[in-house]
Each structure stands twice: as C-alpha cells, then as structure tokens.
N, C-alpha and C positions, 0 to 999 in steps of 0.2 A: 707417483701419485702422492698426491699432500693430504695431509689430516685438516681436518678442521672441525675443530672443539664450537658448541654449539652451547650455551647457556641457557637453560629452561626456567621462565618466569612464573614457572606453576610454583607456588606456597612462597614468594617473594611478597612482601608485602609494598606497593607500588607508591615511591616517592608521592606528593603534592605537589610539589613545586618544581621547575625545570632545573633551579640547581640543587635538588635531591637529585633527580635523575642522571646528569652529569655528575655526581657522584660516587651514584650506584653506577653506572658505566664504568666508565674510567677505571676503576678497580676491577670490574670482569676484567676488562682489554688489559690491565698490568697479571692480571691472573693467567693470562695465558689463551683466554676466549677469543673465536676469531667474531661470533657473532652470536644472535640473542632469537631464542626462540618465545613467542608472543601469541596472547591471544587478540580477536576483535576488541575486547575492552582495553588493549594494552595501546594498537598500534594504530587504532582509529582515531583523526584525533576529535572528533564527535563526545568519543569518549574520556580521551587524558589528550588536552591540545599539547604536551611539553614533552611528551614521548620522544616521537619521529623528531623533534628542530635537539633534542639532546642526542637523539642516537648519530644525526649527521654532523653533530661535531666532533661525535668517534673514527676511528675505521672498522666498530664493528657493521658487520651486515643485519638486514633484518631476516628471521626465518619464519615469517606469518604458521600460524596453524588455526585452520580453518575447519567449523564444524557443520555439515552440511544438514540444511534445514535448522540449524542454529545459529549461534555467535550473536546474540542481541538480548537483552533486556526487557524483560516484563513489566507491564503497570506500576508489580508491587516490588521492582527490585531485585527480581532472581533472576538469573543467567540461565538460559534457555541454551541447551547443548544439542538435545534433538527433539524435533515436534510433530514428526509427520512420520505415518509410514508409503509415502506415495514417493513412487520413482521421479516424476514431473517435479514434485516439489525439491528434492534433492537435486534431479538437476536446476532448476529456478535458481535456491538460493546458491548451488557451487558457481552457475554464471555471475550471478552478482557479487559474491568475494570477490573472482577474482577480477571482474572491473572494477571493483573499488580499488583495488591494489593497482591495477594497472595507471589509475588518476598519479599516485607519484611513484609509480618505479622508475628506477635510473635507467633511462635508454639515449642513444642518440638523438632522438627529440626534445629529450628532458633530462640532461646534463646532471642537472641540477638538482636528482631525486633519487630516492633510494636508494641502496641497494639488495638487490632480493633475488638471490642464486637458485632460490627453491624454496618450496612451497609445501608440506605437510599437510596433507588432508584426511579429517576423519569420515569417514563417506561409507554412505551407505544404511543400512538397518541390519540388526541381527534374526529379524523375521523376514525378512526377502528368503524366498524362493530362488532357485539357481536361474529362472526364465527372467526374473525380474533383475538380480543382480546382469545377469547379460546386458540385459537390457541398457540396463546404469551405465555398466561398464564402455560397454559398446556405443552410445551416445556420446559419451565427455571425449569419445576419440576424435569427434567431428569439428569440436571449438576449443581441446587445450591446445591443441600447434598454434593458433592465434595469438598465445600470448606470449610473451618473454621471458618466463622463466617453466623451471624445470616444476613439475608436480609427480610427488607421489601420495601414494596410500599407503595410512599407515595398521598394521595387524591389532587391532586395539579392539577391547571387549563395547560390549552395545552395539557396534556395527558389523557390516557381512565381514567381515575380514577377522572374525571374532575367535575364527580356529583353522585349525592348519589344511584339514578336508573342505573349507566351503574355500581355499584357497587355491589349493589344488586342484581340485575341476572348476573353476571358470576359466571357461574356454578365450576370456579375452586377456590378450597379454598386456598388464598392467604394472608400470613402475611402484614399489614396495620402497617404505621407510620399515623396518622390520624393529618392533619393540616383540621380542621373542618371551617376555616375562607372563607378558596376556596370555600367550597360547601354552605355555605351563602351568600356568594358574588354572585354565581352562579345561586341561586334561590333564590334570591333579597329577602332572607328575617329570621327568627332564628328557624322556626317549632315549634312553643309556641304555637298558636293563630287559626288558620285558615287553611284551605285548606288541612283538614283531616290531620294532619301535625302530629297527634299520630301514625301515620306508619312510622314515622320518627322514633321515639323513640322507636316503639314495634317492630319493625319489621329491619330497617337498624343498628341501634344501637345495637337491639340484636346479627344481624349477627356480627357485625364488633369486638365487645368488645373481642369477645371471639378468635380473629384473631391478636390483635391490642397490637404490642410491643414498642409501641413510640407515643411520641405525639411532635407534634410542636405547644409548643405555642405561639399563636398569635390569635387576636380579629379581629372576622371581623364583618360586617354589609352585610343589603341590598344593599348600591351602591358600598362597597370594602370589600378590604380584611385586613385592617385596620385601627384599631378606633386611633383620633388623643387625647383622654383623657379627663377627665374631667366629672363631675358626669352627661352627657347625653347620656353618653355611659354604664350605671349602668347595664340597663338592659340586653347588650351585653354581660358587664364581667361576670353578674350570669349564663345566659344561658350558654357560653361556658366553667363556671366551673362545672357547671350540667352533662355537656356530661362529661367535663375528668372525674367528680367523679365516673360515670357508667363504663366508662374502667379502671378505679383505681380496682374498686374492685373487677372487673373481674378477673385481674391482680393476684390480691391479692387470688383470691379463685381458681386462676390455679396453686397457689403456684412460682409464676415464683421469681428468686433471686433479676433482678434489673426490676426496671421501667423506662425508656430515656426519657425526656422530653428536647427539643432543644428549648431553646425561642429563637424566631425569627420575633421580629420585624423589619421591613426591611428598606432601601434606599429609598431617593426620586427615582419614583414619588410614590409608596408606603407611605413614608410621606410626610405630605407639607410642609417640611422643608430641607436643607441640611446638615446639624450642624451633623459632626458624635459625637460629644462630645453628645449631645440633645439624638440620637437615643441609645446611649450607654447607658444612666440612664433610656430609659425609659425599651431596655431590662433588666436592672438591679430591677427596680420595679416589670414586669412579672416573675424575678427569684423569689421573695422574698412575690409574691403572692402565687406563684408555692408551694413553701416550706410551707407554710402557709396553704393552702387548703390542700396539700397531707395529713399533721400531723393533718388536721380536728380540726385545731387553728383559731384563729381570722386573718381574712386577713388583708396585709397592708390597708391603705385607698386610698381610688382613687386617681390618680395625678392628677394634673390640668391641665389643657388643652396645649397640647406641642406646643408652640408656640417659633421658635427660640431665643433665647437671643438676646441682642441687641451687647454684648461684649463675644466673642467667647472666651474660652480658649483651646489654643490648645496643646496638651500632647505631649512628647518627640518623643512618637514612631511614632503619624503623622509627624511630624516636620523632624526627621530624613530620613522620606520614599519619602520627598522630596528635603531635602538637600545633593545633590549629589557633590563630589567631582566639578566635570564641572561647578555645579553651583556656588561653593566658588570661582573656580577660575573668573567667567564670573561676578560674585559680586567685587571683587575685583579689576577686570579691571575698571569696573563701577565706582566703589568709587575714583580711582585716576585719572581716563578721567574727572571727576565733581567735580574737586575740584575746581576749579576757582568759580562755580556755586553753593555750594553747603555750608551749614552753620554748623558749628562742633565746639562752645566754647570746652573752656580748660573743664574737666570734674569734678565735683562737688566732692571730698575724704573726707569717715569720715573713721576716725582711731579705733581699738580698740584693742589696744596696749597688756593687757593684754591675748588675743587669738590669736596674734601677725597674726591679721587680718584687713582688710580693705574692705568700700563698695562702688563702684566707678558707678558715676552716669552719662553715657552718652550721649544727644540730638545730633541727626542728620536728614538732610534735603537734598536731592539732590532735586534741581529745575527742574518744568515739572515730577517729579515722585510724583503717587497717591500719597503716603502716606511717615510720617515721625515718626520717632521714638525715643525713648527711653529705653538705657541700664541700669540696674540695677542688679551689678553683684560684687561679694563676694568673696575674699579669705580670710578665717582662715585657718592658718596651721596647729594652736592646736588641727584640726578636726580628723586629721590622728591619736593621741596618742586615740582618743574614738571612732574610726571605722567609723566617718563620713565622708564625700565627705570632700577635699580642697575648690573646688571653686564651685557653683551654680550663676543661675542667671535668668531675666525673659527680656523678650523684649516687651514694651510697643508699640504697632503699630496704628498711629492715622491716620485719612484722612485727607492727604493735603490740602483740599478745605476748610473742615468747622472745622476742629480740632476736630473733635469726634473720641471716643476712638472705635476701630475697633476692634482690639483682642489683646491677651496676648498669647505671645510664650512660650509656658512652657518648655524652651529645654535645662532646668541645666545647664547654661554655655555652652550647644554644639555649638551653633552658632558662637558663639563668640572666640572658640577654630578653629573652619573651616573657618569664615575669616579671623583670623590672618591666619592660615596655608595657606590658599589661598593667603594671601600678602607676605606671603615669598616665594610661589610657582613660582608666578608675579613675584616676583625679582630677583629670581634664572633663568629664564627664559630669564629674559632681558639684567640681568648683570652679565651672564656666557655664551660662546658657547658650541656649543655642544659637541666637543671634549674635553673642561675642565672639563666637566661631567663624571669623570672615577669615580670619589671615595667624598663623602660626608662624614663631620665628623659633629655629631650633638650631643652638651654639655647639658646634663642634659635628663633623660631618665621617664619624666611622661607622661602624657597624649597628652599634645600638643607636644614633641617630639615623640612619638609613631605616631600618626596623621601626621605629617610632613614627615615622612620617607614612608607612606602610599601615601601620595598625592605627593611626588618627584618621586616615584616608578612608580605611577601609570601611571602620565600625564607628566612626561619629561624621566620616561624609565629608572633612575638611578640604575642602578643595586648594587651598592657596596657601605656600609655605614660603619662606625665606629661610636662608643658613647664612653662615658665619662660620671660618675654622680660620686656625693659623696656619697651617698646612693647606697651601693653595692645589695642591693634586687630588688631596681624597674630596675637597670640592667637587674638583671635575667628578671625578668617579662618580662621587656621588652623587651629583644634578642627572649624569647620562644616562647610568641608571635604573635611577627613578625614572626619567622621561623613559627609558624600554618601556614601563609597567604604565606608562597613561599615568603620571603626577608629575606634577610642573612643577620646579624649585627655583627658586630664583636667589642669586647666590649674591650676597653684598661684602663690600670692601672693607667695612670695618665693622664691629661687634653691635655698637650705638648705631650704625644704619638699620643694622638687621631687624635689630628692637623694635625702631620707629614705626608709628602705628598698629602695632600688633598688641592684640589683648591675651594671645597664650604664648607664655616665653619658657623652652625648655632646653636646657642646660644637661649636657652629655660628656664634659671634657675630664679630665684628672688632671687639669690646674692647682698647680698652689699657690698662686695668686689671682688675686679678682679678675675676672675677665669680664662682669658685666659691674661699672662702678657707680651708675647711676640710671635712671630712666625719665624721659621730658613727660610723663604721664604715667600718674598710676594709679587711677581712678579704674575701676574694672578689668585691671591687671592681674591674671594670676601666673608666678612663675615658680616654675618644676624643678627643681634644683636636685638632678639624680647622680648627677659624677661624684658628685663631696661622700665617700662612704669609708675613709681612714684619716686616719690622724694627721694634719699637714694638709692634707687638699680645701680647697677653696673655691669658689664662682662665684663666688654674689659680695659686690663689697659692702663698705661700714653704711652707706648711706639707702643703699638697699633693702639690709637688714633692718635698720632703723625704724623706716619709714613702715614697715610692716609691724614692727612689735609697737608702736608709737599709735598708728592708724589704721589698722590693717587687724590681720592674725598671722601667725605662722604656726603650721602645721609640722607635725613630724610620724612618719611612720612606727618608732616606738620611739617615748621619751628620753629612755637611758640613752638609745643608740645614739641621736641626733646631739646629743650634748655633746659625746665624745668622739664622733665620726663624720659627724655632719657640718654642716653651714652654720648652724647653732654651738660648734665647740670654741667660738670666738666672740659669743656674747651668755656668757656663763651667768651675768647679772639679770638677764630677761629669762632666766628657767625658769619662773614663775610665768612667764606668759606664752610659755611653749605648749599646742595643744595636740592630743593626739588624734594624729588622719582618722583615724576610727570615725571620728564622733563630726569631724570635718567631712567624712564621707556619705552620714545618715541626717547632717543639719543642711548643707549645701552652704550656696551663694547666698548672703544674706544682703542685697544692696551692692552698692558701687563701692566696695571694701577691694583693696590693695591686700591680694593673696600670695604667702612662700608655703610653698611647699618642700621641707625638706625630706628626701627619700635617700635612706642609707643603704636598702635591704636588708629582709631577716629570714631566719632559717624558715621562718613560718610559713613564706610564699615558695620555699626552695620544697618543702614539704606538702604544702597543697598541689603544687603544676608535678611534682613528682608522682604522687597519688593518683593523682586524674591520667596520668600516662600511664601509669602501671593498671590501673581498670578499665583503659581504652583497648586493651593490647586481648 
C-alpha cells in the first residue's frame, strides 16, 4: 500500500492568475504532494477558471471536498457551507457536486480530464435524528456506485458525523475519511484514560478502520481541534498516531492500493496566529511526521511552540494574489500625488561588470503612510546564457512609527516590474487622449514589455500593439503569449517600422545606445522612455531628444534622477527645460505637442505598491 500526501487549500491564499497557480503547484508536487485537496470555490472553474488547466499541467490529483447543502456563494459574498436542515436538500445538492465533477473527471471517455481518486464529503446535519441520518445514509447508497470515484464521509463537527456515538450506531455502513481531532474536541478529551474510554478503541475504532479510506491529519485536544506545538502537546501527537496506525494497518490488510492522508492544519481562529507563511511549515512538519509513522521510522521531533514571527516573509504567490493590476495603477497615482511629501535619495549601485550585472538599492517614504521601505533588486544578464532569471529582487517593509522591520516581500522582482508598468500606464493615460489610443508600439519584447501591453489592454482598452526587440525569440514568446490572453501584437522587422504611425511609443530595453534615432511624425506623439534608469543606458537618440526640449516638453519622474539615470543625462544643457511628471500628470495633453517621458523609478512608487500590499493582506 502507497501513501499519498494530500495538500489542503484551507488558509492558502488562492493565486489570480494561471501562472500563480502553476507556481503554487509545482512546489507542492517538488514538496513531496501527490495531490491537492480543494473546495467549490477552488476547483469550479465558474469560480477560478485557472485552477483545474494549472493543476493538469501537474501530476498532482485533485481531492474535491464537497459540502452538502452548501459549496456556493451568496448575494453578498459569503460562502455558504450548510443551509438546510432537510435530508432531500442534502441529497439534491450531494447529487449535484458530484455531476458537476463528473463533467471533467478523467475517465475512459474523457482522457483528457482530471484526475479524481476520491472525493471527501461533509454531509449531513448535526441535528438529524438517527431515523433521518438512515435515511441519508441509506439513499446516497442508490447513486454513489454510478459515479467514478471513491467517496467518503468525513467525522467533522456541524455535521451527523460530529462524534464518535452518532457514528457508531448508524446502522448503514459508510466509507469514513476520519479527521479524529473533531471528535476530541467534541468530548473534551483523547480516550486514554478514563471514562470507560476502551470502547473507544474496541468497539468505535474497530468499526471504523475497516470503513476508513482517508485520514485528515490534524491534532486536536480537549478544548480544540488544534495543538499550537511544542513538546505539551507530546501526548496528543502519540495518541492521534495510535489511532492512524490501527487504520493503517487495517488498510494495509484490506489490501487497499493507496492510503489519502490530507494534512490540514488550518486558518486562524483554528490557529492563534495569522502568518500563512507560519501555518504552511507547520503542515509541512505534519507531512514529514505522516511519512515517517506510515514507514514505522523514527518521526520528525516536535516543533516548538508556533508562535508567529516577528518579520513575516511573504512568497511571490501571496504577493501576486494581491497585486492587482488596479492596484499598480492606484500605487502609482499615490507615489506621484506625494512626491512633494515623500523622501527617495538617489539609489545606492553596485556594479558587477563581469555578469554584466547590477544591484540597485532603493529607500522610500511617503509621509502619513504606515510603513516605508526598501528595494533591493538585481539584474544579471549573464543569467539568461545558464537558465536563470534576469532580474530578482526583495522589498524590505519597515513601520513608519518605530522603524522596525515588518516583513519581506519575496516577489522576484514582480513588484517592481508592476509599478513601473503602472507608471507608464499613469502616463499613457494622462498624456495621450483617448482617440490617439488607436495603435501602441512597445521596443523591446521581455517581461516588463509583455506586462505593459497587459496593463494598457486591460485598463485603458488598447486594442492594437506592435513590438520590436533585437532578440527575435522572446518576439515569438512574446506575440504567442499575448495571443493565449486575447491581445494581438503584431511584431515588425525593424525599430522605425514599429514606430510608424503610432501615437504611444514605449521603450523597455537596457540599451546603451539609441535604439529609436528618429521618428517620420511627432505631432501627437508621446513616448515612454522606461529602460534608461542608470548611468550609460540609452533609447532615445539626439534628435529625439531635441525635438521634444525644442517643441515639445519632456517629463521626468523626479528631476535629480532623470539627469543622472535617465534619457535626460545626455542633454545636461536642457535641465532647465526638464519638467516634473507630477505636474505633467495634473496639466495633461495640452494640443498636438511632441511628448518624452522619461521614467527612471523611485523608492517612492517601491513604497506606495509595497504599502497597498502590505494592507491588502
């Protein structure tokens, strides 16, 4: 008999987008997970379309958990778990889960679709009657054989199955996932000791082992349903490996192929903590006890007592599930409405010339907001020739009051790629109208130009782009896709083609030399000039430049920066005519004026999008 570790998506906080979720997979499946236990809001995709097309580019399984007479959403937003106490309605809505499951499970008619070994169901009411639970019970015998996978019922409080006696007398023999923490909690106590409590073990356990194709593990005690760690909870852990070893072996001498074990330690107030980072390692402990007791090894040693951290770190894929487009832009706005108010020295560059890399050190401060921060962010380019990332990076997020360190954004660079996009989003917005908005050309085709054409698409409705890169592969990449996501790029041969007839031209490359040297039109012209943000890089040549400080205006994010880091640190004689985006972002388009934009970034926007994530959470 094989194990199979089971991943509970209770207190995970659920990717946005399909490549969070592939992600967050991916690391379960190298963690050792065979498969991922889900609710309706997870694995519908009604509810998250990016779920199930990410989970079958794993080999995890999916383990549905189904709540009868629930699993759907209210008017106002709330999650509807149970809502009836009538037997009909419990059977209604368990018929209808499981057709809905059955639309993609993977069967020989349907190759091509899930996989789903078993089925977890909370079923039932904890005010039924022993005639009524019959009743339940004894119905669902007539239509689960119809379906294709395994179902059981799991021992969980609010439903019949709420304690060990309304278990033991029903009379209908019913497959058990057995979370044994609920029925400790339930009768305040482990059945060791007292209270004739070997009917516990001779008599309940007997029944159940021989019923019981799952286990949820989780620890509980007399006052809950779980232990927060630490060796005063010793005697908990052994008892509740006592019981799984009696259904292990049961297991084992039914011949059955797999054994489900879901650890599931759960969400405040389950913990007395909120830290999903905290609740992640300590299910990762109960996997690694799991594995350890099944193979009759030495188990891990007990954790110490889970007590939150003082400095939070937070993983890409929370980070990501709160940084929404909306928010980069509304970060953004923020950072250039407080600039007056707000403190962003020049940023700190160490060079390392041979990995023709650089690591650029951040502070920023908006006044009157909680907290201030720190960027600490990297590009190597030599990363690309050994398969690694270009650029990574972490955001230090301290409390404004007392300067203690609050958390660490662990979000590879993404942050920092969405409020620039979000500051070119800003400026596309303010200094173009909406009828110049036919056609965007966008020079250089990686990461933060794929992002850029997403967040123009999205939030000002751009339908028509064109690119340009010298690098003819992340081209393809990137036209194909965009075309997955419904936007059409159209990709041209040279930099001057791209340009041609477009009125928003935005520039993403780390050139040091001019890549765009002139333009046939630049009457209603505005171009974004966001790659130029150190010393030596370049996009926009002499005659570029010219025509804007000559006829035009050029803009710059903060004045110092753009001198020294920008498109502007090559016409040092036009600093008198360099104006600051602020005031370009509250006057607009004034006429058929020839606009530059130059955007270096500043700790200012790294400290707004950091804020706004740290009060989303």
């Amino acid at each position: 008999m094989e194990l199979r570790l089971v991943k509970s998506l209770w207190g995970v906080t659920p990717p946005s987008t399909f490549d969070g979720w592939i992600e967050l997979l991916t690391r379960y499946e190298s963690e050792g997970y065979h498969g991922i236990e889900a609710i309706t809001l997870t694995y519908l995709p009604e509810y998250d379309p990016n779920f199930l097309p990410a989970l079958k580019s794993t080999n995890l399984f999916l383990l549905p958990q189904i709540h009868t007479s629930g699993g759907y959403l209210k008017e106002d937003g709330n999650y509807v778990y149970s809502s009836s106490l009538k037997v009909d309605d419990h059977l209604t809505s368990l018929k209808d889960h499981l057709d809905k499951l059955n639309t993609f499970v993977k069967t020989g008619d349907n190759p091509t679709g899930v996989n789903i070994p078993i089925i977890n169901v909370h079923s039932g009411h904890d005010f039924w009657s022993k005639s009524e639970a019959t009743t339940f019970y004894k119905t669902t015998q007539t239509f689960l054989p119809l379906y294709p996978f395994k179902i059981v019922h799991e021992t969980h409080r609010q439903r019949y199955l709420f304690s060990p006696r309304n278990y033991y007398d029903l009379p209908i023999p019913i497959n058990i996932n057995a979370d044994l923490s609920h029925w400790a909690c339930v009768c305040e106590r482990l059945f060791n000791n007292e209270c004739n409590d070997e009917f516990f073990i001779n008599e309940v356990l007997e029944k159940l082992k021989g019923r019981c194709d799952m286990v949820h593990a989780r620890i509980g005690h007399g006052q809950g349903t779980q232990i927060y760690g630490g060796e005063e909870w010793k005697e908990e852990i052994e008892e509740h490996a006592k019981w799984w070893d009696i259904i292990w072996e049961s297991q084992r001498s039914r011949n059955l192929d797999f054994s489900y074990v879901t650890t599931e330690f759960g969400p405040h107030p389950y913990a007395q903590h909120t830290s999903e980072s905290l609740l992640d390692s300590t299910n990762t402990w109960m996997k690694n006890f799991i594995i350890s007791r099944f193979s009759k090894a030495s188990p891990p040693s007990i954790p110490p007592p889970l007590t939150p951290p003082s400095l939070l770190v937070i993983p890409p894929s929370l980070i990501r599930s709160k940084a929404t487009f909306s928010l980069a832009l509304s970060s953004a706005s923020l950072a250039f409405k407080s600039l007056n108010v707000s403190q962003s020295p020049l940023p700190l560059q160490l060079k390392f010339p041979e990995r023709l890399g650089e690591t650029c050190i951040k502070p920023g401060h908006i006044k009157d907001q909680p907290y201030f921060a720190v960027k600490v962010a990297s590009g190597f380019q030599k990363n690309k020739e050994e398969g690694y990332p270009t650029g990574s990076g972490v955001i230090m997020v301290f409390d404004a009051k007392t300067g203690t360190p609050k958390a660490v954004l662990d979000d590879k660079g993404y942050l920092t790629d969405l409020r620039t996009a979000g500051a070119v989003v800003l400026s596309a917005s303010a200094l173009t109208s909406s009828d110049e908005r036919t056609e965007c050309c966008v020079i250089g085709c990686g990461v933060m130009a794929s992002l850029i054409i997403e967040m123009l698409s999205s939030l000002l409705k751009i339908s028509s782009f064109k690119c340009w890169s010298r690098t003819s592969s992340n081209v393809i990449k990137m036209v194909d896709e965009l075309r997955d996501k419904g936007i059409n790029v159209t990709p041209s041969s040279t930099s001057s083609e791209a340009c041609r007839g477009c009125d928003l031209i935005i520039t993403t490359t780390c050139a040091t030399e001019p890549i765009i040297q002139g333009l046939e039109r630049y009457e209603n012209v505005t171009v974004i000039a966001m790659g130029s943000d150190t010393p030596g890089k370049r996009e926009l040549g002499d005659e570029v430049m010219s025509k804007a400080f000559e006829e035009g205006k050029v803009y710059g994010d903060v004045k110092g920066n753009v001198m020294k880091l920008g498109e502007c640190q090559y016409h040092s004689n036009n600093e008198g005519k360099v104006m600051e985006l602020k005031d370009g972002l509250e006057r607009g388009r004034e006429g058929g004026e020839f606009i530059v934009v130059d955007l270096t970034g500043t700790g200012v926007q790294d400290a707004a999008i950091a804020s706004m994530v740290m009060e989303a959470f």
